[in-house]
PLY file of the C-alpha trace (Angstrom):
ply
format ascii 1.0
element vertex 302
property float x
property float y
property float z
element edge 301
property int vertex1
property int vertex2
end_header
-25.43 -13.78 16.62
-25.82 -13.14 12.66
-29.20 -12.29 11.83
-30.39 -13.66 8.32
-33.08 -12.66 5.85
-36.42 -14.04 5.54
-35.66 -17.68 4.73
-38.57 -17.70 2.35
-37.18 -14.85 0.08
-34.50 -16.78 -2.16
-31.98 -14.29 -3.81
-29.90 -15.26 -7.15
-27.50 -14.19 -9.32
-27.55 -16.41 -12.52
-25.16 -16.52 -15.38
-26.56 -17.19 -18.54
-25.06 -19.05 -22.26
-24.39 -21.72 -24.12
-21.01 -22.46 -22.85
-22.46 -23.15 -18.96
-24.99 -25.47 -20.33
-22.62 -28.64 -18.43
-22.79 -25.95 -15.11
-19.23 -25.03 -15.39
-17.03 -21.78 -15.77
-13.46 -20.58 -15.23
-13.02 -20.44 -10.77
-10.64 -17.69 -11.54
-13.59 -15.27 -13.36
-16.61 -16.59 -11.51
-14.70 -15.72 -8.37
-13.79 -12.37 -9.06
-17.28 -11.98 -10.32
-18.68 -13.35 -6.64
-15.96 -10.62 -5.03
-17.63 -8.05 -7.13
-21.10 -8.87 -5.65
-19.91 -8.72 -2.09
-17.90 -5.47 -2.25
-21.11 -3.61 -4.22
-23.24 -4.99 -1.53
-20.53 -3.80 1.23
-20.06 -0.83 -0.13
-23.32 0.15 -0.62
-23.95 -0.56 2.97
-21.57 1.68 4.42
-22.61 4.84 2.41
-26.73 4.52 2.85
-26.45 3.01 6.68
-22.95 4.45 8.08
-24.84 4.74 11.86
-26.80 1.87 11.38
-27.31 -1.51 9.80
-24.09 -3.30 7.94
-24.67 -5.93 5.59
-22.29 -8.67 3.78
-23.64 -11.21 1.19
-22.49 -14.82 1.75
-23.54 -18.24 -0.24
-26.81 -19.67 0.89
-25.98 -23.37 -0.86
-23.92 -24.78 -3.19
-24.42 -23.72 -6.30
-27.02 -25.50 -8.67
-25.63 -26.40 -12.59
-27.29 -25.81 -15.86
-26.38 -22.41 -16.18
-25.04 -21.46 -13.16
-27.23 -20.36 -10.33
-25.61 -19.32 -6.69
-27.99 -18.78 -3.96
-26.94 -15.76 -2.03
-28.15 -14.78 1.30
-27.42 -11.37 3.00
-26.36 -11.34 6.65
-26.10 -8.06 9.65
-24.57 -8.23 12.86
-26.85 -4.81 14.02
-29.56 -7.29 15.45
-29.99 -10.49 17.10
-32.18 -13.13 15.62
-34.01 -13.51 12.42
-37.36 -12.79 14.07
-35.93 -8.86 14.68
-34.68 -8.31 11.03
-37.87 -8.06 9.85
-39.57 -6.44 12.60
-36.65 -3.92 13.31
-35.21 -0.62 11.42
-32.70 -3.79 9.95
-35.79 -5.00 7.90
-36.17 -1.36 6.69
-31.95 -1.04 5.44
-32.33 -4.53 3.95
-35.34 -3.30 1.76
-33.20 -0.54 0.39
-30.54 -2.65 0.19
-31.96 -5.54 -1.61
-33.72 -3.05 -4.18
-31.21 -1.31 -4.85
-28.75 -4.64 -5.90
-31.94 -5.57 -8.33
-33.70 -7.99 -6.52
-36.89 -6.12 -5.52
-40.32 -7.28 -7.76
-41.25 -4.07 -7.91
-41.84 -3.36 -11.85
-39.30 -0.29 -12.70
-37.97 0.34 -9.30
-34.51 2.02 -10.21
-31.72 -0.26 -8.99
-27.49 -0.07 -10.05
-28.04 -1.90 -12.82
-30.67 -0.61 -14.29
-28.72 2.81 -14.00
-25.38 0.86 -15.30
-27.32 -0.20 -18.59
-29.21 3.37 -18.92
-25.84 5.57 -18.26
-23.74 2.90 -20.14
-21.81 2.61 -17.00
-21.37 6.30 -16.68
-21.54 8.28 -13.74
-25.26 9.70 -12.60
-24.53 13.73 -13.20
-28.71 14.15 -14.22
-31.76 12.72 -13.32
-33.41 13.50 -16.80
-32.03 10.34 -18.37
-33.95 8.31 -15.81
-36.40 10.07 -14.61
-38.98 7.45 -15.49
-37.58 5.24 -13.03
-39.15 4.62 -10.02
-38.17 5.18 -6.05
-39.42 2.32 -4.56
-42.07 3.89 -1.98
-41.12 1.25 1.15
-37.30 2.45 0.85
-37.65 6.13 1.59
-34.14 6.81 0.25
-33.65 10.01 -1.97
-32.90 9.72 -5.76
-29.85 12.45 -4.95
-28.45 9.13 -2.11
-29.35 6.69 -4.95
-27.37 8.76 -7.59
-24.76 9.79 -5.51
-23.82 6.22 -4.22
-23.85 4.26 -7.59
-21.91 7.42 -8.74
-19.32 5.99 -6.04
-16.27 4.91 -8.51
-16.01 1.43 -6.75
-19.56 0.68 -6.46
-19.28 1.00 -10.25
-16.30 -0.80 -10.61
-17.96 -3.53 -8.14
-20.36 -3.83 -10.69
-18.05 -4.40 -13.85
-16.91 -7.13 -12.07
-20.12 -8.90 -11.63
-20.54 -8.55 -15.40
-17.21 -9.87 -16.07
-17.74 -13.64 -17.00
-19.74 -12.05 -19.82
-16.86 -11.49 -21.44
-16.01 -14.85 -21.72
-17.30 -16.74 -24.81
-20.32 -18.33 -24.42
-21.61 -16.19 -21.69
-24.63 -14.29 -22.52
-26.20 -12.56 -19.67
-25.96 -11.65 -15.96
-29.54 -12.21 -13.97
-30.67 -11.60 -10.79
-33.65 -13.49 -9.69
-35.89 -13.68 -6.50
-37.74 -16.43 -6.28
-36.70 -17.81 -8.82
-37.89 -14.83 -11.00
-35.96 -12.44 -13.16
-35.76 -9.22 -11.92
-33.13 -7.91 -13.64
-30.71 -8.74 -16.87
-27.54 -7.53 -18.48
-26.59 -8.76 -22.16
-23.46 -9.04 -22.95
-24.11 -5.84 -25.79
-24.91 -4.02 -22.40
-21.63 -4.19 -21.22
-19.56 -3.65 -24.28
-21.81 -0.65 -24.98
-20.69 0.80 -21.54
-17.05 -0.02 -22.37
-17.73 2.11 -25.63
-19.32 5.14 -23.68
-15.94 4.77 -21.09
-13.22 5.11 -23.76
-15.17 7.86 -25.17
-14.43 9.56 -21.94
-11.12 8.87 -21.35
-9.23 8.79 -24.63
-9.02 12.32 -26.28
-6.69 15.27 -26.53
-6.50 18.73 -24.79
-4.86 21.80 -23.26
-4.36 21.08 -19.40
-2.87 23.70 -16.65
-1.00 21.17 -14.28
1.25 21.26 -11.08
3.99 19.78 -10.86
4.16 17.03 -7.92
7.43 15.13 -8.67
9.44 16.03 -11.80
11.52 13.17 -13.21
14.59 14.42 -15.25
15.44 11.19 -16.88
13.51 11.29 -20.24
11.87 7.40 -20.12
10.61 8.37 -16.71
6.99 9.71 -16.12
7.03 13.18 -14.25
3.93 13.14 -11.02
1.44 15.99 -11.92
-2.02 16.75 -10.29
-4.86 18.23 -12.00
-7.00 20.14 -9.72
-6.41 17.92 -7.15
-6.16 14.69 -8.97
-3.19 12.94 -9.34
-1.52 11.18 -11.87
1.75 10.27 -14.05
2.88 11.38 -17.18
5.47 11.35 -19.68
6.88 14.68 -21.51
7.43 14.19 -25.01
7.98 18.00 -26.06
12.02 17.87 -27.26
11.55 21.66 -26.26
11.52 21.11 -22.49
14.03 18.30 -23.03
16.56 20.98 -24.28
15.61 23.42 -21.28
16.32 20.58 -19.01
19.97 19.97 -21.08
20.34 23.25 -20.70
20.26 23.42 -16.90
16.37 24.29 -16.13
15.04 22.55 -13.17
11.42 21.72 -12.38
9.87 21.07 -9.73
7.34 20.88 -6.66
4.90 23.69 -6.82
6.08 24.65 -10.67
2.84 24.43 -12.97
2.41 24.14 -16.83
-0.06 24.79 -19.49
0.27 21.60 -21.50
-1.67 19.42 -24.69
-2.25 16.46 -22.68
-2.97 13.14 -24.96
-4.90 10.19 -22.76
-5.10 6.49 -24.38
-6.45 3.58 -22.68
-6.57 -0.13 -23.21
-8.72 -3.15 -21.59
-7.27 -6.25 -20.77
-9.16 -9.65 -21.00
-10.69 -9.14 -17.23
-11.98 -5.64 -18.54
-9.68 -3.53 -16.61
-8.80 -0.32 -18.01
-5.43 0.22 -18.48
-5.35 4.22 -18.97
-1.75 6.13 -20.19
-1.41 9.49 -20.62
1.25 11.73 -22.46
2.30 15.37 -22.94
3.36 15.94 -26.63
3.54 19.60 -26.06
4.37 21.94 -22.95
3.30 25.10 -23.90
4.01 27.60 -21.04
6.01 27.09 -17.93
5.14 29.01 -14.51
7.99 28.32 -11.52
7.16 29.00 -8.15
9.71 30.92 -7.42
12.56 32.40 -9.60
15.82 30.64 -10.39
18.51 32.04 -7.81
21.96 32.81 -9.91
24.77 30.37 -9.94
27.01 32.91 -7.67
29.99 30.41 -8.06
30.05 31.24 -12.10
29.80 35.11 -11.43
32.84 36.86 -12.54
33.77 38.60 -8.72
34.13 41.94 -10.15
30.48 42.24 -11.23
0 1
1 2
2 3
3 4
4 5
5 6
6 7
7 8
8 9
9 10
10 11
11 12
12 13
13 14
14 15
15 16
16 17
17 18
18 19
19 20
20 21
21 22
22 23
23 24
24 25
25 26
26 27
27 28
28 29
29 30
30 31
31 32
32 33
33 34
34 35
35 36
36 37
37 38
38 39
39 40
40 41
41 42
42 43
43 44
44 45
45 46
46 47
47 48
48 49
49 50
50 51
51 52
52 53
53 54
54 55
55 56
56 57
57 58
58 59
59 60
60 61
61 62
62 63
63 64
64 65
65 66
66 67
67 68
68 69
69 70
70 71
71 72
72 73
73 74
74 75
75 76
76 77
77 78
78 79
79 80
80 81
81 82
82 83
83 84
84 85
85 86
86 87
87 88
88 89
89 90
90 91
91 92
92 93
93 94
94 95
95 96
96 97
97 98
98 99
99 100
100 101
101 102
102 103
103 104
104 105
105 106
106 107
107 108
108 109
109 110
110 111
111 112
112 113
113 114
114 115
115 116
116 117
117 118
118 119
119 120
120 121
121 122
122 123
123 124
124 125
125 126
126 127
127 128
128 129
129 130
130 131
131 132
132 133
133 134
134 135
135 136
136 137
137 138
138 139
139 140
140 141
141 142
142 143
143 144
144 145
145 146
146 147
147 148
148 149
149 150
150 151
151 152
152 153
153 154
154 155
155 156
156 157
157 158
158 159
159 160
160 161
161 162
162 163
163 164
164 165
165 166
166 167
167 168
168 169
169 170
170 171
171 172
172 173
173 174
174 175
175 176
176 177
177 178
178 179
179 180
180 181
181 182
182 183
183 184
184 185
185 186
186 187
187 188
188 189
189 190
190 191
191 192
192 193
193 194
194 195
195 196
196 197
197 198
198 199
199 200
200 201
201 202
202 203
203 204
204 205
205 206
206 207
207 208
208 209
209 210
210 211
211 212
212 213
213 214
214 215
215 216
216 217
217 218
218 219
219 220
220 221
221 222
222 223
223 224
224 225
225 226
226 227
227 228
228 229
229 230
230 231
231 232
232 233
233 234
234 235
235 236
236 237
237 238
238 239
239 240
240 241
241 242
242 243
243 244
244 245
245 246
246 247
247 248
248 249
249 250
250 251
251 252
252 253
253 254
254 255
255 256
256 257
257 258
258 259
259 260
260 261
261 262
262 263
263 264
264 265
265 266
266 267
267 268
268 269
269 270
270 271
271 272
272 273
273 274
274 275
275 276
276 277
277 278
278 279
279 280
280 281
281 282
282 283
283 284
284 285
285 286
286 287
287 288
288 289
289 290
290 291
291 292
292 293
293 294
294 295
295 296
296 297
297 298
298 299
299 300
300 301
């Protein structure tokens, strides 16, 4: 049996702006916004209670118009009735888990988005920038478990989904309430200012030491590099290694190059970040092994 929280907490997540004053919005957006929600609170499940307690957020009621309001409710499968949520360890890893989406009434209790609008969406590499924030004392969870999971690249990404009907015209603001009180807001400025502070990241120019994965040979391909580890595609743009290839140099797995690698990135309209990277200059090639000679063009006598 599915055990629910206590029915006399409500939970909401409200979207906020002139263009939902008739209660409507695009199904498309609001539902990838809704898939956001479940796969932040999913995924934050699974890294703070991997032996224990698994939660997934479902509607509680159809949603109410005005702006629009959903009801959410959040459901485990770790106990049996509603009576041993709250009076079980499940009670405990809903706390944290509640708090930590921004629905606890505790005044500055750090939550994801507070930490999404203090980092501008950023990763959490320092607890100086929010070191005023407060650990919720019934949790018990460790600001290095808090950091460390909304550092997670998909809980973040979860999370830029929520906020993306705020890019739509007309939407202002992303709330969570409990009880039918805010407890936490995004403007849209907050999320354009973390788009900002992402390209800043990305985009830039810089000398690179890469291995070579996959080499393509064909000059509109991308070649398959991996930097320290980290994969990716690029295309070579130096008309010096072109005329080494022409020439009959070969590339390949395990080769590695010292390269000026040039990263640009673009956002569609859902705010997905469409990121392409270039090499306009290879500047020093290291093979794995050395080129064996062509011993069918040897002249016989040498």
């Amino acid at each position: 049996m599915q055990s629910r929280e206590d029915p006399q907490q409500e939970f909401e997540i409200v979207y906020l702006g002139p263009a939902l004053n008739e209660g409507r919005i695009d199904v498309i957006v609001l539902a990838d916004a809704l898939r956001g929600f479940g796969t932040l609170t999913e995924r934050t499940s699974d890294r703070l209670f991997r032996d224990g307690d698994k939660f997934h957020v479902e509607l509680a009621s159809n949603p109410r118009t005005g702006s629009i309001i959903i009801p959410v409710g959040f459901v485990s499968h770790a106990v049996d009735t509603a009576e041993n949520v709250l009076s079980s360890k499940g009670a405990v890893a809903l706390t944290v888990l509640v708090t930590l989406l921004g629905l606890s009434p505790v005044k500055d209790a750090i939550n994801f988005l507070k930490l999404f609008k203090r980092l501008s969406g950023r990763a959490a590499t320092d607890v100086e920038p929010i070191k005023d924030l407060l650990i919720d004392p019934k949790i018990n969870v460790e600001i290095r478990i808090v950091l460390e999971t909304y550092s997670d690249p998909e809980v973040r990404a979860s999370i830029r989904r929520i906020l993306r009907p705020l890019r739509e015209p007309g939407i202002e603001a992303f709330e969570t309430r409990r009880n039918g009180n805010t407890v936490e807001r995004v403007d849209k400025s907050d999320l354009f200012a973390a788009d900002e502070a992402e390209l800043e990241e990305i985009v830039g120019q810089e000398e690179k030491t890469l291995d070579i994965q996959k080499a393509a040979l064909v000059r509109h391909l991308a070649w398959h590099f991996s930097d320290a580890g980290y994969p990716f595609d690029a295309q070579i743009e130096d008309e010096k290694l072109w005329a080494r290839v022409m020439e009959g140099e070969r590339f390949g797995s395990g080769d590695r190059m010292r390269v000026v690698l040039k990263t640009t990135a673009k956002r569609d309209s859902t705010g997905r970040l469409r990121v392409e990277r270039t090499i306009p200059e290879v500047l020093e090639v290291e093979h794995a092994t050395k080129p064996q000679r062509d011993f069918f063009d040897e002249d016989p006598r040498t």
